[in-house]
N, C-alpha and C positions, 0 to 999 in steps of 0.2 A: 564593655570590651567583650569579645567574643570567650564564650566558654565551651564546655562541654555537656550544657544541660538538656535535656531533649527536647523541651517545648521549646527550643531558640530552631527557629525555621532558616535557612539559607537561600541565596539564588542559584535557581535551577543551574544545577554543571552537566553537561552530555559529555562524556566520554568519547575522543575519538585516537585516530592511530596512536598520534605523537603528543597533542599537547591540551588540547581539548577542549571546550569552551562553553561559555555561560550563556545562556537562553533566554533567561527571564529579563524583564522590560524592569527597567530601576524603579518607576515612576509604581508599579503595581506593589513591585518589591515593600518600597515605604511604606502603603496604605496599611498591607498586612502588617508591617513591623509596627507602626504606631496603634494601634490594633493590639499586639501582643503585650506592647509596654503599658499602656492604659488598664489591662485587666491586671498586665501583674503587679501596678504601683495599689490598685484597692486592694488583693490579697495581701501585701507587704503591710499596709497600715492595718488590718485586720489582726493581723499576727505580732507586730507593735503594739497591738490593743489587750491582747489576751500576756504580753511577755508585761507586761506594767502590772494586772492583776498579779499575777504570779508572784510579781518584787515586794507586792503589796505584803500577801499574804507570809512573807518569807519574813517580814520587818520584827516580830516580835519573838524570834528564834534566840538568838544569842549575838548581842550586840557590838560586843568586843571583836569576837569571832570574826565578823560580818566586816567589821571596819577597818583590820587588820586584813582581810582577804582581796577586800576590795581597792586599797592602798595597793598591794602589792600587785595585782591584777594591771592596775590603771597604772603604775612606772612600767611594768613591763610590758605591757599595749601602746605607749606611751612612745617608747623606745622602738618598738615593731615599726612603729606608724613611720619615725623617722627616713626621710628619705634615701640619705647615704648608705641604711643597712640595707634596702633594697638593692640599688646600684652596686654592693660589696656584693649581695648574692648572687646580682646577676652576676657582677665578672667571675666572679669564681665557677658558679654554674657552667658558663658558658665554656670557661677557659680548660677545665677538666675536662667538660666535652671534647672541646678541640684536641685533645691530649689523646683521650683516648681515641678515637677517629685516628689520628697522625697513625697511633701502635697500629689497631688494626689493620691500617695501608701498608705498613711497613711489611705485616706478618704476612697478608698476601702477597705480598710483589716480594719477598724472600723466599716465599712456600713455591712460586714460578719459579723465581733462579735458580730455586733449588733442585726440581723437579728438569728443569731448561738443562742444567751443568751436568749431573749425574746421569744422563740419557746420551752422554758425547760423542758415543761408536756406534749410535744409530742416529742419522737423520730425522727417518719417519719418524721416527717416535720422538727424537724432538720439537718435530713440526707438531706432532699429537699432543705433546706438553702444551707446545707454545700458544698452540690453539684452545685449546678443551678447559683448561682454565679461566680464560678472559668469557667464556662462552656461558661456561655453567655461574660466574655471578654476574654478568649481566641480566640472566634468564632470570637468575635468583629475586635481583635487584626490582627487577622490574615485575613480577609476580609479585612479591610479598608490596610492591608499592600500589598494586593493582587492587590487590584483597583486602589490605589493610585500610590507602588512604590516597583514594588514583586522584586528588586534587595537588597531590605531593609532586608530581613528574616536575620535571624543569629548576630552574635557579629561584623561584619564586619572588625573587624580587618585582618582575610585575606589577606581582598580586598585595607585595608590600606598596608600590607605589599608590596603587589603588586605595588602599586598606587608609592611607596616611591621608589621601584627599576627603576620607569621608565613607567612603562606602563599604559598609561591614561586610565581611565575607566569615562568618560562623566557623563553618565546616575548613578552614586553611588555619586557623588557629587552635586546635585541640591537641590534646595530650597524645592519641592516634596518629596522629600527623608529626607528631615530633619523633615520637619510636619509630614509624616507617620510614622518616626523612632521617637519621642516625644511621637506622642498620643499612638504609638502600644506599648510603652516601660510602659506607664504608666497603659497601661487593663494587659498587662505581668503580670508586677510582682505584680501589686492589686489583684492579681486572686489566688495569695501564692501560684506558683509553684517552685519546684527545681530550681530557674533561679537566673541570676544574673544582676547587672546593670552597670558594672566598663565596660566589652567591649565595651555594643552600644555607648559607652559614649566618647569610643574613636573616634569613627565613628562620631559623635555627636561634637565632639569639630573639628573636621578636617573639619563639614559639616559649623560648624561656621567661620571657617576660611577660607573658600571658599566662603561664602555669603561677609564675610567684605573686601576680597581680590578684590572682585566685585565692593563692593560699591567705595571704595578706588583707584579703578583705572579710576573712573570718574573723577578724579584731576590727572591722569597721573604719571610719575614719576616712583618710580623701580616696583609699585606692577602690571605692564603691565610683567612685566619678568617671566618667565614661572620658569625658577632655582630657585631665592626669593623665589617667592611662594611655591615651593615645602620646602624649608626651614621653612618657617610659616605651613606646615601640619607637619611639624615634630616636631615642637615644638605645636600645637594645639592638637596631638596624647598623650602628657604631660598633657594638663592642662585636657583633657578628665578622667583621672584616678587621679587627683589631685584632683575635683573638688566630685568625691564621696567618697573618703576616706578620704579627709581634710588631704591629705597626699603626698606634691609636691615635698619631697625631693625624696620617694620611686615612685612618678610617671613617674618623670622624669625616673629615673634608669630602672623603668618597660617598658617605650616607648621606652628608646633606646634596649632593649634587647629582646622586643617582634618585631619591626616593621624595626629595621633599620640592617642592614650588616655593613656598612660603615656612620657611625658618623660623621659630622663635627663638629667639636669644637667650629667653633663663632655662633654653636646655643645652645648652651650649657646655655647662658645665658638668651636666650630666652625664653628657656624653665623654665628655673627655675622664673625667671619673671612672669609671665602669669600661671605657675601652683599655685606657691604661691599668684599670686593678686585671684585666681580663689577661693581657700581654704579659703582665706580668707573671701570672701562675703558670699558663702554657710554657712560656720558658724557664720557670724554675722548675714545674713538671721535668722540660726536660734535662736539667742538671740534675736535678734527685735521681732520677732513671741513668745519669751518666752517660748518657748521651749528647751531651755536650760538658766542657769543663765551667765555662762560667756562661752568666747573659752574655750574649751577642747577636750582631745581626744576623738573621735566618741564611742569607747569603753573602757572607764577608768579603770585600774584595781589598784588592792592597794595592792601588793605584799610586802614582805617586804624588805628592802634594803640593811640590815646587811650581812645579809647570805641566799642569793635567793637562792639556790642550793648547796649541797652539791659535791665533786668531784665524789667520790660515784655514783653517779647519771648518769655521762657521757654515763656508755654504755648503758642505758634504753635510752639516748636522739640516740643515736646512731640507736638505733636498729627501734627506732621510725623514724629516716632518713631512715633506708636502705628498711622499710617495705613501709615506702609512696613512695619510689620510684618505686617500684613495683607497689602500688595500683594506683599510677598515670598512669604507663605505662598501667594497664591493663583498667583503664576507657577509655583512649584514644582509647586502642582495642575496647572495647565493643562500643562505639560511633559508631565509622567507622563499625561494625559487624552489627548493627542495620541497619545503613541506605544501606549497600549491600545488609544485607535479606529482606529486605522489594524494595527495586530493582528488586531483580530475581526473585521474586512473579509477574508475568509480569500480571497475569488475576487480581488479588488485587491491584497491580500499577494502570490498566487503572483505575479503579473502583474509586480508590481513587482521581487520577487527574479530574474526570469527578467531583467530589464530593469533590472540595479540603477544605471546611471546616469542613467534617466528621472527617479526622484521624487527627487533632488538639483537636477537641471534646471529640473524645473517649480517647484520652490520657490524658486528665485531668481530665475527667471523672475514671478511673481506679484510677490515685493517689490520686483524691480527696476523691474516696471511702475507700483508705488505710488511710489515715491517717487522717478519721474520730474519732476525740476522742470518744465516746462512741463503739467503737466498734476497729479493728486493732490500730485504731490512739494512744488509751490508752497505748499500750505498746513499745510506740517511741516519746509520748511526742508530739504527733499532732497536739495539739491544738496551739503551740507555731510556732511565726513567726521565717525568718531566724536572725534577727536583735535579737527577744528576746532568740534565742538558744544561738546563740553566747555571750551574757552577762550572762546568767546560766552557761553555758562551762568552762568561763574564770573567775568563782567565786574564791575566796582565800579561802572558805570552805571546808574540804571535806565532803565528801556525803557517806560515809561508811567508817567504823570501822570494820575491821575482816570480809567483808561482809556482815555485819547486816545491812540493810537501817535506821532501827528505829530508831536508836542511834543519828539521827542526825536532828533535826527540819527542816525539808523544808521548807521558808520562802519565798513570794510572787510567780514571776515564776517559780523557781527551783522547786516547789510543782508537776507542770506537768510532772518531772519525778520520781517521785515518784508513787510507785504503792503497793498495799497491799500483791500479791500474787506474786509478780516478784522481783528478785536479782535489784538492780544498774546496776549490770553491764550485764544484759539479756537483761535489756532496751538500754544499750548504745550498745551493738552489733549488738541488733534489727535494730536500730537509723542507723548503720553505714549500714547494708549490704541491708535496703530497700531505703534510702537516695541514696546509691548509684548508682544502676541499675534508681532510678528513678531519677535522675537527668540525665545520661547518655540517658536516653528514653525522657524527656522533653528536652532537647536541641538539639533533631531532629525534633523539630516543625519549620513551617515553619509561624514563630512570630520574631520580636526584640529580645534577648535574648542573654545572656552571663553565662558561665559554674564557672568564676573566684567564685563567694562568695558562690553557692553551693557546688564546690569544697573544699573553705574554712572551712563552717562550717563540712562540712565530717570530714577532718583533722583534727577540734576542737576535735570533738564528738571521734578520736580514740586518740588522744595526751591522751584525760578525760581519757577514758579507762583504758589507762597502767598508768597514773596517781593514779588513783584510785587503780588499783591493787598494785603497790608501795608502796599506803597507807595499804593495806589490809595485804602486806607482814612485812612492817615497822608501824605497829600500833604505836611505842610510838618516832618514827621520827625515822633520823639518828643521831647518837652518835659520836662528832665532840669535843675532848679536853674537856669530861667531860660536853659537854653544849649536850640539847636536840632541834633538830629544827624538825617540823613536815612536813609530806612531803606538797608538793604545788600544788598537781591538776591543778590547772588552768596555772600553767609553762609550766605543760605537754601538755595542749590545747594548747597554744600559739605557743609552739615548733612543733606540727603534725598542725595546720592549714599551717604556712607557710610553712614546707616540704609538704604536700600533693600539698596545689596550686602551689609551683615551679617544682613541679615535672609533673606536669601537663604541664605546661607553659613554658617549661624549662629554669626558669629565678633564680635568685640568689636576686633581689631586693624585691622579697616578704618577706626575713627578715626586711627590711629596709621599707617599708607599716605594717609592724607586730606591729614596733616598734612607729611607729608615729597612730597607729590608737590604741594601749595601754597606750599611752604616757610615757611610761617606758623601760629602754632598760637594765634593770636587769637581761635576760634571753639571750642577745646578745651572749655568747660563745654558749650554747647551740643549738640555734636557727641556728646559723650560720652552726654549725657541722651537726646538719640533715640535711638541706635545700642544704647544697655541697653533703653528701651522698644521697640525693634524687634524684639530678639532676646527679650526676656520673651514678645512676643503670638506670634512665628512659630516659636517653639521648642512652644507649646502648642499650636498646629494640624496644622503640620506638619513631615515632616523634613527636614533639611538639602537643597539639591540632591543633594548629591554623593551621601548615603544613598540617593535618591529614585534615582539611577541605578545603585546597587549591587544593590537592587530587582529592578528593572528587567531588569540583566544577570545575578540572578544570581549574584553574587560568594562565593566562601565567606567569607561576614565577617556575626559577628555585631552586629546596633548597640543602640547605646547606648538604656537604656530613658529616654526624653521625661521632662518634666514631665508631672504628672497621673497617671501610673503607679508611683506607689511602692507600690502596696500588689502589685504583681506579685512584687517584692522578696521577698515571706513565701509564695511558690508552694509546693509542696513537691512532691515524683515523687508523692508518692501522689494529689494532687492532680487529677493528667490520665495517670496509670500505664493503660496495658491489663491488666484485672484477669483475665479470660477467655481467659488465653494456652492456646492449644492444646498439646500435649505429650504426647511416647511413654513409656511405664514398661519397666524392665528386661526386665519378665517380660509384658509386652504380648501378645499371642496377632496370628496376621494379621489376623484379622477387623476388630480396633480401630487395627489400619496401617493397613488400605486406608478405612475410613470417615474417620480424620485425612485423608488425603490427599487424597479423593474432594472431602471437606466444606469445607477451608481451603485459600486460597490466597497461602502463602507461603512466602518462599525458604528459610526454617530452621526447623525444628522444635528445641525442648528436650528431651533425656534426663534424665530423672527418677527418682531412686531406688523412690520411689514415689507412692499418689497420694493421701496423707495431706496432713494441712495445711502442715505445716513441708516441703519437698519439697528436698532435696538435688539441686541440677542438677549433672548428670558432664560433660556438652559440648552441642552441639547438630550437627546432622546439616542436610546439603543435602538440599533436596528433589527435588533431579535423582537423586542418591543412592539415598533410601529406593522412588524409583519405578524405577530400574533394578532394584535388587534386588525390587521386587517384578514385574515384569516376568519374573522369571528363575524366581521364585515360582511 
């Protein structure tokens, strides 16, 4: 497993605006790394050889001593070794992270409001608040991730996926990288941009699992095993997405379906283990802190349980899958469109690399000025955090009658979307189509950050929508055997957050995080049916994000071939083979050397028995090679 020691060599990473990408050729990568392993298994027995004299010589010291120390020694290495105290540490590790993270957010986006509310007889200078805070930890964010551990930028999940098929990445799992993915994650999302915090997190629990995998192998035993431990990131990539959403049944299901191909089964328990010890301490963190009275779900709703939905209703949940399927596929485009235009801009690229915390700046700069409440912000509900949108979203109220707003008392939050001159629903339209491009444009900074809860609340904010218009069409409910039930808005959010995010992710377990982060699973058929037509239409357009940023950087990782592509399945080498391969024969004369080498350009030539059809290759030759010696020629 990857550590922090400095004879472990990585693949080449280049640095670029946004996300950045790896250089080196796998295939070189290995030679060298089996190379490193080989010298350092003969120093290890070397050192096994001299620790045996040592035991040797120690033997006729004090035998009692010796046999009582070493008893106690080996139950409590004994006990280390055991697997569940690992899995206890992780969650706890992890879940105290998450805890503190949560404070930090809180402290920031309090220290704005606070700075926002006290500035209320001057504009400018509120506009200066609203600005110059989200501005300076960005810049922060994305500095200290620059100096400290610039492989850290982005959700890292990728780099997990990668990491899980096989291909070590060194330098994404250090101790560095966890402290600059902490402290950047926390000026992040303090700073209220479009971001999210479930991915770094993943990243974040796999970077904990790799420090205690460390500690742990100073008593020896299986966590020296390179396979184990990749078992414990697979399960540590669980308690990462458990431990923010207090949600480890749907964590689990989301790590096996974002990060793994191929699932082993006896970590199946491991996972669930360590997600759930994880869940649990975040949320008793937060009842010890009193900030909340007891466990509960992270966003409670009170739906009703007789009759949550009518049948009636299926094709609106329906049409709310098939449309987030699309808008999923197309954020994913627009992602990956951003960071190519901003690429082939080659005179703005240098500019910016030279000046790499300008275009983090300016981009939070721009959203902070939209969704200034006294100003654009007013008519998208600005002022409100991603935490407080999502508990207005998923109200049991509605919010218009026949499209009248009036009709219906806005009560604490929900007030912010409310407006004197604007429809309901011109504000949730607003909400969704500047929400979205700006999410899709802040998650190509180059900061900690994850696209999952902004995409989330998107999905709320359009589920509300057609919710709302259901209400507008069905004012006095639907009519169900003479009983009247009124429609349910916040069903409708429930049902477009999780298809939008599984359409996005293309995962199926964001029903199941839906249902543990409402704590009510009232709305399970529904939710179920878009989140399958979500991932049916965005799985045929486009790929996952996380693939789309594999892409992107570059990753050695091959992906999974789409729908629509099976018939790639029946490819064969000879299919897309170079048939015209150039090549030297035994008995070759110079003249036919130097016209090979004159005429083609590449690194290896084939030696050839001869230059018959069936051709015996013996080896192949560098072309630095056959030119020196013909130099010498």
């Amino acid at each position: 497993m990857a550590g922090d020691g400095s004879d472990q060599r990585a693949l080449q990473y280049e640095q670029t605006l946004m996300y950045g990408r790896y250089t080196q050729e796998l295939g070189v990568y290995a030679k060298e790394e089996a190379a490193r392993l080989r010298e350092s298994g003969q120093k290890r027995s070397i050192s096994e050889r001299s620790r045996t004299l040592d035991l040797l010589e120690y033997k006729g010291r004090c035998a009692k001593c010796r046999s009582c120390t070493v008893r106690c020694q080996k139950f409590l290495i004994s006990l280390v070794r055991e697997e569940w105290i690992f899995l206890i540490l992780l969650g706890l590790v992890t879940g105290i992270i998450s805890w503190v993270v949560d404070i930090g957010i809180a402290l920031c986006l309090k220290a704005q409001k606070w700075m926002y509310g006290s500035l209320d007889s001057n504009v400018f200078l509120q506009y200066l608040a609203w600005v110059a805070c989200p501005v300076v930890l960005i810049t922060l964010s994305a500095g200290f991730i620059q100096i400290l551990a610039p492989q850290g930028v982005g959700s890292g999940i990728p780099e997990m996926k990668t990491i899980l098929r096989g291909v070590v990445l060194k330098e994404f799992l250090t101790f560095k990288m966890l402290v600059a993915k902490v402290i950047g994650l926390i000026s992040v999302l303090g700073s209220g941009m479009p971001l999210g915090k479930e991915s770094p997190f993943v990243h974040i629990g796999s970077l904990c699992a790799v420090q205690l995998s460390n500690f742990m192998s100073l008593f020896g035993g299986t966590y020296e095993n390179e396979s184990r431990n990749i078992e414990m990131l697979a399960a540590a990539c669980a308690v990462g997405v458990g431990c923010c959403f207090a949600a480890p049944i749907g964590g689990v299901l989301f790590s096996i379906e974002v990060t793994s191909t191929f699932f082993a089964v006896r970590n199946y328990w491991r996972g669930f283990f360590a997600a759930t010890f994880s869940a649990f301490i975040f949320r008793v963190l937060a009842v010890w802190n009193r900030d909340e009275e007891t466990i509960t779900a992270l966003f409670k709703t009170r739906f009703r349980l007789d009759f949550p939905f009518d049948l009636q209703e299926l094709p609106a949940f329906a049409v709310i899958g098939i449309a987030s399927g699309f808008g999923g596929a197309l954020f994913v485009y627009l992602n990956r469109l951003i960071v190519q235009f901003i690429r082939k801009q080659k005179t703005i690229n240098k500019f910016l690399m030279k000046k790499r915390l300008l275009y983090p700046a300016l981009v939070t700069f721009l959203i902070s000025t939209l969704t200034f409440p006294p100003g654009f912000g007013q008519f998208m509900a600005g002022e409100l955090t991603q935490g407080e949108s999502l508990l207005t979203l998923f109200d049991n109220q509605t919010w218009a009658k026949q499209g009248i707003p009036d009709e219906f008392d806005y009560l604490g939050k929900a007030e912010a979307w409310k407006h004197p001159q604007v429809n309901i629903f011109v504000t949730l339209v607003l909400f969704i189509i500047m929400k979205f491009w700006m999410s899709a444009l802040a998650f190509t900074m180059p900061v900690p950050c994850g696209a999952f809860v902004p995409v989330f609340v998107i999905g709320a904010a359009f589920g509300r929508l057609v919710g709302e218009s259901m209400a507008a069409w069905f004012p006095d409910g639907i009519h169900s055997d003479g009983s009247i039930y009124p429609i349910l808005p916040g069903g409708y959010a429930i049902v477009g957050a999780a298809a939008l995010s599984g359409a996005v992710t293309h995962t199926v377990s964001t029903a199941v995080i839906v249902f543990e982060l409402t704590g009510q699973i009232s709305h399970i058929l529904p939710v179920m049916i878009a989140v399958i037509l979500a991932n049916a239409v965005a799985q045929s357009l486009q790929p996952s994000l996380y693939d789309s940023i594999i892409r992107i950087k570059k990753l050695p990782y091959l992906p999974e071939l789409g729908w629509g592509h099976h018939e790639k399945y029946n490819i064969r080498v000879e299919d897309f083979m170079v048939r015209d391969v150039p090549y030297i024969t035994l008995n070759c004369c110079y003249r036919d050397l130097r016209n090979v080498l004159m005429s083609k350009h590449l690194k290896t030539l084939a030696l050839v028995e001869s230059a018959g059809e069936l051709k015996k290759i013996y080896t192949s030759m560098q072309n630095t090679e056959l030119y020196i010696n013909n130099l010498v020629l």
